[in-house]
N, C-alpha and C positions, 0 to 999 in steps of 0.2 A: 118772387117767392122762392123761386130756384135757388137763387142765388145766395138767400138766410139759409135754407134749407143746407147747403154743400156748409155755407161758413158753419152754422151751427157743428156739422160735422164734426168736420176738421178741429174745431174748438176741443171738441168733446173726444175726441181720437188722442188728441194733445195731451189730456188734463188726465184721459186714461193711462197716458205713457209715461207720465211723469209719475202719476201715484203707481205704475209696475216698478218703478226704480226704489229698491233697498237703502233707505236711510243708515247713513253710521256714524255715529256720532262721537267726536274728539276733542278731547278736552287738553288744553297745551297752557304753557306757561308763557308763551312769545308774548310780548307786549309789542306796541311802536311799530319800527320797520321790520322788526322779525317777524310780529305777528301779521303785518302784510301779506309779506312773503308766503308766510304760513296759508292763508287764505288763496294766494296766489297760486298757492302749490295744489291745493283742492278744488277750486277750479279748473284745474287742465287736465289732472284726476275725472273730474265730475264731466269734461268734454271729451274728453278721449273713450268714451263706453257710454249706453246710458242703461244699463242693469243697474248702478251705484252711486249714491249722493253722499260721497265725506259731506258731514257738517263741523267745522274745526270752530269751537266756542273759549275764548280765552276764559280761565277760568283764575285769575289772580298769579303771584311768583310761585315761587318751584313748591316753596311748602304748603304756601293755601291751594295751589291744586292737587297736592295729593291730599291733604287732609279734606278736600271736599270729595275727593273718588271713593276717600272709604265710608267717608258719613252716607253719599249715594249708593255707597257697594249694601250697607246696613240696611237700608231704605228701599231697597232694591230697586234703584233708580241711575245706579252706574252708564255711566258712557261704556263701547265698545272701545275706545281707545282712551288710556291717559299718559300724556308725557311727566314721566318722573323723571328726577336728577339722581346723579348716582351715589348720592348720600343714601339714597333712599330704597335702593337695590333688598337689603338685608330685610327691610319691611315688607315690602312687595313679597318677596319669596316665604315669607314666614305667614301669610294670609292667605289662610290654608284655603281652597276653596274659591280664589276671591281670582286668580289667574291663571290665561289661558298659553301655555309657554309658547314661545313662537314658533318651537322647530316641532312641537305638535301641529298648532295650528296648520303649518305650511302644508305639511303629510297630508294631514285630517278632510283639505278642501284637496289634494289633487292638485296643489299650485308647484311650481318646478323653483328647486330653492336650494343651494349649495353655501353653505356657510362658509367654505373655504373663497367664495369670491368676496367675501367681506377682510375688512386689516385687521389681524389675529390680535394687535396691543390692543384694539375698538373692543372686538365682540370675549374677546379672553374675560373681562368686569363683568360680564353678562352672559355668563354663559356655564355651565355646570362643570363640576372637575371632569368630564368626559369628553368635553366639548361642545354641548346639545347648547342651543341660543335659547336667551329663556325670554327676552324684549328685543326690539326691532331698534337696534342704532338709529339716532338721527342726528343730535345735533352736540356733535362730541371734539372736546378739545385738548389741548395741552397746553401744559408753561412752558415758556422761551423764554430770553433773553433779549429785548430791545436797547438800545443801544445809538448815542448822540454822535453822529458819525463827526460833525464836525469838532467836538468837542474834544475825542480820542485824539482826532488831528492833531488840533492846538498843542494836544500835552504827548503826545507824539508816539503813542501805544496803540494797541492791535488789541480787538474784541479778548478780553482772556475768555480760554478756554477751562481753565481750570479754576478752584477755589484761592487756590497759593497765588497764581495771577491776578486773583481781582481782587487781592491785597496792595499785589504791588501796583495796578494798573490806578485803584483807586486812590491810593499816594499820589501818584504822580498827577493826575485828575485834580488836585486838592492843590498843588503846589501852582497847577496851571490856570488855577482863580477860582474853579466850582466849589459849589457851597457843599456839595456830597456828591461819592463816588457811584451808590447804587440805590435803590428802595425796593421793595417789593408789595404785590401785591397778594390776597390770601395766604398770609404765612402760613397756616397749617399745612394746604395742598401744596404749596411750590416747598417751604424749607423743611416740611417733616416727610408728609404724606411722597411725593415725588424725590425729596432726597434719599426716600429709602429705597426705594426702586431704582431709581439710577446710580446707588451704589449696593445692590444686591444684597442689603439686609433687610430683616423682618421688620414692618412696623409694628405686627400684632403676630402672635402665635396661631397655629392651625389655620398655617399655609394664607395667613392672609385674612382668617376667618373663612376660609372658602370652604375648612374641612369639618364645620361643625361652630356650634354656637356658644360650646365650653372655650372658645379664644382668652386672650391678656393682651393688653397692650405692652409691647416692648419697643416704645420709639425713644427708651431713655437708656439706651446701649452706649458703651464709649465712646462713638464718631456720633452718635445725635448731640451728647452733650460736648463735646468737641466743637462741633457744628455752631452750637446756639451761645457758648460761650468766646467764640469767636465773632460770631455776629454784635455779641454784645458787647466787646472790645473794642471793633472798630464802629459803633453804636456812639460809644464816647470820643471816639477819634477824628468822626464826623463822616467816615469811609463810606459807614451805611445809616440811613434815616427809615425810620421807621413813620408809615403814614396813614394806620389805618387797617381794619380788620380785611376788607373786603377790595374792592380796587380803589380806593381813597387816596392811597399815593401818587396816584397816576397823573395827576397838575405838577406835582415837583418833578414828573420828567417833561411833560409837555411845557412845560415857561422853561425848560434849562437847569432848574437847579441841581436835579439829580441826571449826573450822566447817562444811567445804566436804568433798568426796569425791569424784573422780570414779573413777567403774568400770562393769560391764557392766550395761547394764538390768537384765539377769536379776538384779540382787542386789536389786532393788527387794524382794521376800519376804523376805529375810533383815534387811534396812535395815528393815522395816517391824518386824518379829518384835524386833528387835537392840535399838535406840534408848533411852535411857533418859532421860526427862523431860523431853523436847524435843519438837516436829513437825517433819514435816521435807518437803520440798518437792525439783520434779525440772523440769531444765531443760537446757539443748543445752551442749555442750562450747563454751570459749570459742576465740574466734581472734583473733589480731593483725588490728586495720582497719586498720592501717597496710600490713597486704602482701596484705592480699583485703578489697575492700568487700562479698561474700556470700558467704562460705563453702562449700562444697560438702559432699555427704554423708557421714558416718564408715562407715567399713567394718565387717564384719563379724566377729563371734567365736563358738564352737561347733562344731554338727558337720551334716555332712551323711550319708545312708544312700547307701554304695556298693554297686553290684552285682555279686557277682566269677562270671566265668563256670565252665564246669567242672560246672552241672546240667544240669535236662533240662529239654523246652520248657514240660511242665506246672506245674513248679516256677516257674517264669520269669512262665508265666503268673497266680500266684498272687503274686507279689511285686506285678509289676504291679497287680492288683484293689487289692494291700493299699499300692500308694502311692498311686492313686485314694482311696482308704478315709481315709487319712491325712491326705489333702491338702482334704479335705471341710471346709466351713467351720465347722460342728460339733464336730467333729475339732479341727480348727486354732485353732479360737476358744478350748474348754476347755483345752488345752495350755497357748494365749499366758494364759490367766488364771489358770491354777493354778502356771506358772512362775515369770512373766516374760520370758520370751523373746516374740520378735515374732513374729507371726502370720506365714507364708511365702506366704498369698495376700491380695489383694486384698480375697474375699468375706470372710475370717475377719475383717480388721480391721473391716469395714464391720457386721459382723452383733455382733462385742464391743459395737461403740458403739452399735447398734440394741438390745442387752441392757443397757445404760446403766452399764457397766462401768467405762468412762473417768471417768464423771462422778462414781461411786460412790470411785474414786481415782482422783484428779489427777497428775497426770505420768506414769500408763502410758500414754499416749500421746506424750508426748514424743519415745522412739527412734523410733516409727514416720515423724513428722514430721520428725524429723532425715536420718531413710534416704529419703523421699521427696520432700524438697523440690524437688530438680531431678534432671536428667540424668546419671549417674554417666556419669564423663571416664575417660580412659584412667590417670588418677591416684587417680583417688576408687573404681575398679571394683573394686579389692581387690589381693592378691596372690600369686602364682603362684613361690615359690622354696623350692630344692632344700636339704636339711639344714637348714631352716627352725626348728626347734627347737632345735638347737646353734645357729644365728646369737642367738637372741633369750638364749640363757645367755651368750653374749661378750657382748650388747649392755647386758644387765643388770650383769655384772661390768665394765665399762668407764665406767659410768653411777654405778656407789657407788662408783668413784676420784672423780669429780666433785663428789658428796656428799659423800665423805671431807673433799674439800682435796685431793687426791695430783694430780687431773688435772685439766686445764683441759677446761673443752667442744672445743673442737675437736681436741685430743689425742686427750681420747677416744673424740671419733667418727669420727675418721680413723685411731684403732687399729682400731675394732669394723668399718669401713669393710674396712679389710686383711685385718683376720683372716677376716671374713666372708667373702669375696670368696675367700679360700684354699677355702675350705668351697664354695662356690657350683661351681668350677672342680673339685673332685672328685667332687660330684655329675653333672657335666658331662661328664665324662671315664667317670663310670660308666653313663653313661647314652647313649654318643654310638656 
């Protein structure tokens, strides 16, 4: 009887301590082995203390989760945490009421929190013209340039660094038996969106969009169309193959056919997993020297964790610990090495390469050096626009007229230009 009596206890002590611990619940877009991980990551969150039980719920891709955080925000049945991609930045901040900024929250709970230990190319997309963080970086990337190491061999060239080289490199690429010299993947973000940052022009007016919501799109400047009328020169020359909005091209480098690749770091795993009978090798996005002698940093791609208000201080409090927890370079480190994705502080990159990571494979560190070379400019700091995800489906469908033959480069970038700009001024109007 003793002995029901202590177990009962103990049961009951148990079930008391579990129902003390503060639920917080996260809604993320990880699928598969990201989402794993993701769960992976809030377990050892939820073991390390027990005040706090992250609950991380996949809630569909980037845009059915946010479009399910605001239908919940309406309902007033919001999660504490939602992972948005950074299309979706300009919405998030435009709903008034609906979010809790990060560099309040950090204050607000007493959690010890320094924005400068985060990579200023990461948290600059997120963060207000003062500098104040508005979401919690997590799983943030960049475009590079992959690259068929054997294949350069054979035709006897060197990674070009530049746009004028990967003319010439892809020539010679072509005469050494390859079906095409390069493809890429999300044209918008790598050949508009990141060409404009790593060569210090605008894509859009008002700083980026950063400086108000009266923006224009300006990516049909003389070196964009420069740029896409080049591309569609050697389009027909067979230089570069076009394969697809999203990463869809990505087979014509893994069989061979396409020397060259460029897409998000984060495909470094899949690139690695994919390839067949080749090595392959990682190096910086090229740029015209003819309109920038050094290039500047490429922006960012991924998501960040937003806070939406609507809990209670305790819950608030426990987000806090677990973006401390997150942000840990232990944390941070295993993340960028089980991804791909960049590491979102300082200590994480420093402690991968102190675990000898980089050296283990060569070109995961290349995005890192691409995003830290210098001082992100009020061009290179990322970007801040409204219906952002409908612009980049005009800007993709105005870009395969160009592939076609149907349109010339600056048609249709002074269509995507207009259309966009329709789009910019009704987010404007919904928002003013």
């Amino acid at each position: 009887m003793f002995r029901k009596t202590v177990g009962a206890l103990a049961l009951s002590l148990l079930a008391a301590h579990v129902q003390a611990s503060t639920e917080v619940e996260w809604w993320h877009a990880m699928g598969g082995r990201l989402g794993e991980k993701v769960n992976e990551i809030a377990e050892k969150f939820n073991a390390s203390q027990s005040d706090y039980v992250v609950k991380p719920v996949f809630k569909g891709n980037y845009t059915e989760t946010m479009t399910a955080a605001i239908a919940a925000f309406r309902a007033k049945k919001q999660p504490a945490i939602v992972q948005v991609f950074e299309v979706g930045t300009a919405t998030m901040m435009s709903a008034k009421g609906a979010v809790y900024p990060t560099y309040e929250l950090m204050a607000d709970t007493q959690e010890p929190f320094n924005s400068s230990d985060y990579l200023a190319a990461v948290t600059g997309y997120y963060s207000t013209n003062d500098g104040k963080m508005l979401s919690m970086p997590f799983n943030s990337s960049t475009p590079v340039l992959y690259y068929n190491k054997d294949a350069l061999a054979k035709a006897g060239v060197e990674p070009p660094k530049t746009w004028e080289e990967m003319g010439s490199v892809g020539k010679k690429l072509l005469d050494a038996g390859y079906k095409c010299g390069f493809t890429t993947g999300w044209q918008s973000w790598v050949q508009l969106e990141n060409f404009s940052a790593r060569h210090d022009i605008p894509f859009a007016t008002r700083n980026n969009g950063f400086s108000g919501l009266d923006t224009e799109l300006a990516f049909n400047s003389p070196l964009h169309v420069k740029h896409i009328t080049q591309l569609a020169e050697w389009q027909k020359e067979g230089i570069f193959s076009y394969g697809g909005r999203r990463s869809d091209s990505a087979p014509k480098f893994y069989t061979g056919e396409c020397a060259m690749y460029m897409n998000s770091s984060a495909s470094y795993a899949g690139v690695k997993s994919s390839i067949q009978g080749f090595e392959f090798g990682v190096s910086e996005l090229p740029y015209w020297k003819e309109a920038i002698s050094t290039p500047k940093n490429t922006i960012i791609g991924g998501a960040t964790l937003w806070t939406l208000k609507g809990h209670t201080q305790e819950e608030y409090k426990g987000v806090a610990k677990f973006y401390t927890f997150l942000s840990s370079p232990e944390i941070q480190a295993d993340w960028h090495q089980f991804t791909g994705y960049l590491p979102i502080t300082h200590a994480a990159a420093e402690l991968t390469k102190k675990q000898g990571f980089y050296a283990e494979n060569p070109g995961t560190d290349v995005a890192i050096q691409q995003m830290t070379s210098g001082t992100p400019t009020a061009n290179s700091k990322g970007l801040r626009l409204g219906n952002f995800v409908q612009i980049r489906d005009i800007i993709n469908e105005e870009l395969e007229n160009v592939w076609a033959g149907k349109a010339t480069a600056k048609d249709a970038l002074d269509n995507a230009v207009k259309r966009g700009n329709e789009l910019l001024r009704k987010f404007e109007r919904s928002n003013s």
